[in-house]
N, C-alpha and C positions, 0 to 999 in steps of 0.2 A: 856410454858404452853402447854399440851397435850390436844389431841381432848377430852376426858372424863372431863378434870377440865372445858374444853370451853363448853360443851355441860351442865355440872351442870349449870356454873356460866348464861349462856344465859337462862337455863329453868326458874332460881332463880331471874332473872330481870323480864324474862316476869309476873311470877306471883305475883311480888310484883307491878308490874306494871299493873295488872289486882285488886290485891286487892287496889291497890289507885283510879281506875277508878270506880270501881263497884257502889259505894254511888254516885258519881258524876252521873251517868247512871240514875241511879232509880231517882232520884231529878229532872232531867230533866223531866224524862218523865211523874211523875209524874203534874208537873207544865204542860206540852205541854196538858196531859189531863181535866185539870181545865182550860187553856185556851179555848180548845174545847169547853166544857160543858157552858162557859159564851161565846162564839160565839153562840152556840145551842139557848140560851134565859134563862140558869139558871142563879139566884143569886148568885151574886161573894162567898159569905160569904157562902152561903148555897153548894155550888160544891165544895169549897176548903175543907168545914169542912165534907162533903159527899164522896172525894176522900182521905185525908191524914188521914181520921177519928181520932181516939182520940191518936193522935202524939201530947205526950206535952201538952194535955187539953187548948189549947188556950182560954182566954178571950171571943175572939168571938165567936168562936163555943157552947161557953155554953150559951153566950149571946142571939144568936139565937136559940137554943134547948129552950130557959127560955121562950123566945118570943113565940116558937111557941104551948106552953101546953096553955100558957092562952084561 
């Protein structure tokens, strides 16, 4: 194997290996931010459904959006 085929095949792992990690990245941080926000003093359900917003219409986020017009 020549440097040119090493240098593709090394660029082609990294970025497959960037595109595996990237969802894993955001998830976390996402979750680290909704942890925050219920250390801060907000409601669990209302900071998750406040930071993930309408990912997947969850149950409870409508649940609570229902709760809070009455």
């Amino acid at each position: 194997m020549n440097a040119k085929e090493m240098t593709v095949w090394i660029f082609g792992i990294a970025l497959l290996f960037a595109l595996l990690v990237s969802p894993v990245a955001c998830t976390m941080n996402r979750q680290r931010s909704i942890a925050e926000a219920i250390k801060a003093g907000a409601d669990p359900v209302a900071a998750k459904c406040a930071i993930e917003g309408d990912q997947g219409y969850s149950p409870d986020c409508i649940l609570n959006a229902a709760q809070r017009q009455k």
